[in-house]
N, C-alpha and C positions, 0 to 999 in steps of 0.2 A: 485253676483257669486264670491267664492274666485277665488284670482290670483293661481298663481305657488307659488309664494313666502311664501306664505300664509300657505301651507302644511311643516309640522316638523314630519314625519312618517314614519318608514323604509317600509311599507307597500305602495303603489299609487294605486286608485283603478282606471280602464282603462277602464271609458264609463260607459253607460248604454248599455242594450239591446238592439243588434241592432243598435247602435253608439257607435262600436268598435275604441275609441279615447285615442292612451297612452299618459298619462300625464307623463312629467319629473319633480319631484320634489325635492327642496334640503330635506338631509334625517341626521335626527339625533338619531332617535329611532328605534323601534321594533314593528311590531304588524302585524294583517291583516284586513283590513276594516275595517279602520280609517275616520273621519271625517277631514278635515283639522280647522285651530285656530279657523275661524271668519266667518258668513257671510250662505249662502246657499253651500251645496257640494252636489256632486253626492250620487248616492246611494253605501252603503257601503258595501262592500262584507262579506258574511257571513260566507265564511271560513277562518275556523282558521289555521292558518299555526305556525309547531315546528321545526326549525331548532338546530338541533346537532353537534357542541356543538354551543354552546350560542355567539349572535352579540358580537363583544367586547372581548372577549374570545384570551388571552395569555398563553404561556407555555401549548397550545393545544396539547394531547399525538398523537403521528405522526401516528403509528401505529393503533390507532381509523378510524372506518370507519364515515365517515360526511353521517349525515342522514337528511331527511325533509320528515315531516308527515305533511298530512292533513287531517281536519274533515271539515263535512259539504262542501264537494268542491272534485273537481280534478286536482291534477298536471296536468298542458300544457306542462309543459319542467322546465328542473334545468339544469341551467350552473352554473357548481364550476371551479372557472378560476384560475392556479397560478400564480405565481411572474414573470415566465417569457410568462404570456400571453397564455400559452396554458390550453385548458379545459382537467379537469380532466375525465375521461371517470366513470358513472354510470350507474345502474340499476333499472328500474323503475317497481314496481309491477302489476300484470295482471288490479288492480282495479282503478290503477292510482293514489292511495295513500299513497304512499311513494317510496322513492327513498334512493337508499343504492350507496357512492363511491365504486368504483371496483379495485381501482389503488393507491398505495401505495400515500402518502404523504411523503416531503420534511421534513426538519427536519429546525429549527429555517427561517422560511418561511411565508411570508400572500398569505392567499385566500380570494377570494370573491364569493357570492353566489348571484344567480338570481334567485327567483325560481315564475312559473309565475302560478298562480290557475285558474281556474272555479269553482264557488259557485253552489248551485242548479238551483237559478233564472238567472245562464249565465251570470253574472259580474264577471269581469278577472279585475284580480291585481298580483301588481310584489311585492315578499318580498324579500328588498336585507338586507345579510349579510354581516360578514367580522372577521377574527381571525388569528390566527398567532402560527403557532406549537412552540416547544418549542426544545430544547437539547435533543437527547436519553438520556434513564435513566443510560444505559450501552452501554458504546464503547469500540471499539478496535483501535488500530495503528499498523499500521505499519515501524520498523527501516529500511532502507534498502541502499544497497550499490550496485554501488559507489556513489558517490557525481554528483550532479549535472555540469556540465561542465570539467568535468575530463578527464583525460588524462591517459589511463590504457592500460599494457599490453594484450596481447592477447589471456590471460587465465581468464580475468574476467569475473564470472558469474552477473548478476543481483538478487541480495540475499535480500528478506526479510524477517525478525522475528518480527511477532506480539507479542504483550505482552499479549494476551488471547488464548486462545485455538481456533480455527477455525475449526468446523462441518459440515458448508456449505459450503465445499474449493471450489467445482464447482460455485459457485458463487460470491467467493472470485478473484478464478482465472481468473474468466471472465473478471474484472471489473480492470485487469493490463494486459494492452499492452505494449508487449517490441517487436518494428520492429528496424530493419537496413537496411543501404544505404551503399554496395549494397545489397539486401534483401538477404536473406537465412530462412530456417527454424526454427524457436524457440520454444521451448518446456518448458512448466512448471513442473518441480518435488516436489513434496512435501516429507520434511524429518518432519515425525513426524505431527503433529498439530500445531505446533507456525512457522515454514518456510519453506520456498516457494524458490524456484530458478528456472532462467531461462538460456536457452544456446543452440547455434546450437550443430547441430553433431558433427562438429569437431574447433578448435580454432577459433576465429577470423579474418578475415584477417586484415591486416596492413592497417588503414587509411579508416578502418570502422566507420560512425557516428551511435549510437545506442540511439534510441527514446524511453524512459517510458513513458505510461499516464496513470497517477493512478485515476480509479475512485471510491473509496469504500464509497464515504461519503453516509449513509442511506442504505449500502449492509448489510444485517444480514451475518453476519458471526456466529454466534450461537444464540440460542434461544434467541431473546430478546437484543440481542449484534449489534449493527452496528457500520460502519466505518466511519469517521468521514475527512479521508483525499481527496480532487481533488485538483492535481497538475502534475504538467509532468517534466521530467527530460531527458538532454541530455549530451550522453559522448562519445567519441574519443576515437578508439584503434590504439594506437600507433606503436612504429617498432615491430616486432619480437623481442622477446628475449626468448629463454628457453636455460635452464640449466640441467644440468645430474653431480649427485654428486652419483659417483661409489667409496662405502667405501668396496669394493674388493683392489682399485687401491691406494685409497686414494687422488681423481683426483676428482676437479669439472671443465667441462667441459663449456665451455658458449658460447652460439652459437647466431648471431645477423644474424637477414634476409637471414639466408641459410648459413651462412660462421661461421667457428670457430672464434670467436675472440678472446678469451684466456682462459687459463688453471689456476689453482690457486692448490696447495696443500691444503687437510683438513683432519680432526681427525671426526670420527662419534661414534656414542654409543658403549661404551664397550659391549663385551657378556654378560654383568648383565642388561645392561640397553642400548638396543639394539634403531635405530632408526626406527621407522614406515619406509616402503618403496611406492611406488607409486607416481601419482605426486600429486605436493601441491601448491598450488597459495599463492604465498606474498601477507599477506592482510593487515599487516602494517608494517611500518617503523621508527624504534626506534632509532634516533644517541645516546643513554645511554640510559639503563635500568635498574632498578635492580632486578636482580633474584634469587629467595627464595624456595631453597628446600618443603618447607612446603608448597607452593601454588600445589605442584605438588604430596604431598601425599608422600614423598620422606625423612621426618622426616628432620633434623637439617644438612645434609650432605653437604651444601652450602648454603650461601648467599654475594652475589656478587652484590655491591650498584649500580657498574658503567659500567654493560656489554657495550662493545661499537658494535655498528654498525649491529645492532638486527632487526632482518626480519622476521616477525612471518610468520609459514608455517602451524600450526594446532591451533585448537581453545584450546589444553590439554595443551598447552607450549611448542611446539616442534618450534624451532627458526634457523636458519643459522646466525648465529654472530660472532664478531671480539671475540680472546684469546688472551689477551695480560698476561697471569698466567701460563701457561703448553710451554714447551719450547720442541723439538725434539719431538713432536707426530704429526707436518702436515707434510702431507705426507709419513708416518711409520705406525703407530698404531692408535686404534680407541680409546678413553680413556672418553672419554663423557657420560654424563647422559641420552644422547640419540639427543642431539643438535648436530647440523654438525659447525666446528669450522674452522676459518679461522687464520692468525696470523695475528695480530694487536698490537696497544699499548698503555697504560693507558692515558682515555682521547680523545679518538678518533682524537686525532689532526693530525697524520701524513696520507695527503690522497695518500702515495705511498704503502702503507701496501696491500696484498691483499685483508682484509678485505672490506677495505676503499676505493680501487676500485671494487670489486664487488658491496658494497653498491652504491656507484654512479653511475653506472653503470645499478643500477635497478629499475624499478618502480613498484607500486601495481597492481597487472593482471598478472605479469611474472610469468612461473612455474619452479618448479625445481622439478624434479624428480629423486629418489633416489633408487638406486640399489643395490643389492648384497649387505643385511644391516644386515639379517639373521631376519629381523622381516615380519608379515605379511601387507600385504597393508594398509594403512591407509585408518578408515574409511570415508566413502565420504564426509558424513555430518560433520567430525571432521577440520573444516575450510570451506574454500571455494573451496574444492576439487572435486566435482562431476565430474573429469573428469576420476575419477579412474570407474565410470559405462557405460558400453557399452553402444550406443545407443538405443539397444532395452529396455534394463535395465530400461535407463532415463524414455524414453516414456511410459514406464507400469505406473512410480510413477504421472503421470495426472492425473488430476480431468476431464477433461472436453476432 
């Protein structure tokens, strides 16, 4: 009688008739009622068993359904089990001859298969498998903001921009949770098909922790597209800070934790070239920049290598920056390209400018909302702005 050791067969065939005995055997191959090496074996099962895709099988396409057929025999049960241990849930045919997966597959992932038969003559055997899916063909990403352990005012939304198009945003959006402590309500917007934002109804409070957990890896976001990222991210909203720059008065106002804390003279967009009004969230922070008429569609009219102390407010170019070039227009006249200007001086070095204390003064998440400009609101999606849409607004732009 052969041993245990004796069988090299991905197939074990379990007993004779009536001496219902499973054998465990080491397993190198494929088949179904196999003989083992050497010696006398039991009787060999006569069904043929096909499993889909093939023992050994890499770079498996994920989105494939795993299948096992048999002839001459009837499936007992198919266990398909993944990586992390749990079975994959199938469908078994009214005749007991195959078996179809029901439930999506992992992406660069192994499974294993068990699939256990009856032949005509009542001999039962186990066929195991094992394969390993491979990369989607097509992904998506997602960029998004803020940073992980950040520290942001109380006008930051949770913003991301995919680099593909997203179709199935209900299921995009499902698969990114953004909670806060202490909890409030969060709602997802969608501008357009490439992003996504999130944000209670009204600012943040001060010394809010705010929790992302992105699950997209293997979420179709469009036909044939999935996401490829699971990670989670944590940020802190810090004091209050908003701002109110009234280019009626020529007055930026700045207000910390309910109390004014100081005023600053500024110059906003001439009548040719007026400033967006509404509020706008700081979404970066530039100590020099340089700015080029021609990024802004604006022909040859300026280029200025070393703007100092630049606080982008829309994603078109519209900024709050140190002037250290225009002399008697803070505080008087509005003389700008549509930028709100503070006075400053070449170089950013002196931090008693008011430039240069408003810049220090502010972090990314702070708003500044701009009034009496003669222009109409700034669009929402034009930055990180979504605070210029009412709440019911917001909530119509869900998916889910």
């Amino acid at each position: 009688m052969a041993t245990a050791a004796n069988w090299t067969r991905r197939s074990v065939v379990a007993g004779m008739v009536g001496t219902p005995v499973l054998l465990i055997a080491g397993c190198t191959g494929s088949g179904s009622g196999t003989k083992g090496s050497g010696g006398a074996s039991p009787a060999a099962s006569k069904a043929n068993v096909t499993v889909t895709p093939k023992d050994g099988a890499t770079g498996v396409d994920m989105t494939a359904p795993v299948t096992v057929q048999v002839a001459q025999g009837t499936l007992e049960s198919v266990t398909l089990t993944g990586p992390d241990g749990k079975h994959i849930a199938g469908r078994l045919t009214a005749d007991r001859t195959g078996w179809t997966s029901a439930t999506p597959l992992s992406s660069s992932a192994g499974y294993k298969i068990a699939a256990v038969t009856k032949d005509t003559a009542g001999t039962t055997a186990t066929t195991l498998s094992a394969f390993t899916t491979g990369k989607p063909v097509k992904s998506f990403v997602g960029v998004y903001t803020p940073d992980d352990k950040a520290t942001v005012g109380v006008g930051m939304p949770v913003s991301f921009t995919f680099d593909n198009a997203i179709t199935n945003k209900a299921a995009v959006q499902k698969a990114i949770t953004v909670k806060s402590e202490p909890p409030v309500e969060i709602v997802g917007h969608w501008f357009g098909d490439t992003r996504l934002d999130f944000r209670p109804e009204h600012y943040w409070k001060p010394g809010t922790t705010v929790s992302v957990t992105i699950a997209l890896k293997d979420v179709e976001g469009a036909d044939g597209r999935f996401g490829t990222q699971s990670r989670s991210a944590t940020f802190t909203v810090g004091r209050s800070q908003t701002s109110v720059a009234d280019l009626a008065s020529h007055q930026l106002t700045v207000t910390r934790d309910g109390k004014v804390t100081s005023t600053f003279p500024i110059s906003g967009g001439s009548p040719e070239h007026t400033t967006w009004a509404g509020k706008m969230v700081i979404s970066e922070k530039l100590l020099q920049t340089r700015m080029d008429s021609r990024t802004v569609n604006l022909g040859g009219e300026y280029d200025i290598p070393d703007v100092p102390h630049a606080q982008r407010l829309t994603n078109s170019g519209t900024f709050i920056h140190g002037n250290y070039w225009s002399y008697g227009t803070f505080g008087n006249v509005n003389t700008s390209h549509g930028c709100v200007g503070l006075h400053d001086v070449r170089g950013a070095s002196d931090p008693g400018t008011p430039a240069a204390e408003f810049y220090n003064s502010s972090i990314v998440g702070d708003v500044v909302e701009v009034i009496n400009s003669g222009d109409r609101t700034v669009d929402a999606a034009n930055g990180l702005n979504g605070w210029n849409l009412d709440w019911a607004t917001w909530k119509s732009g869900s998916a889910v």
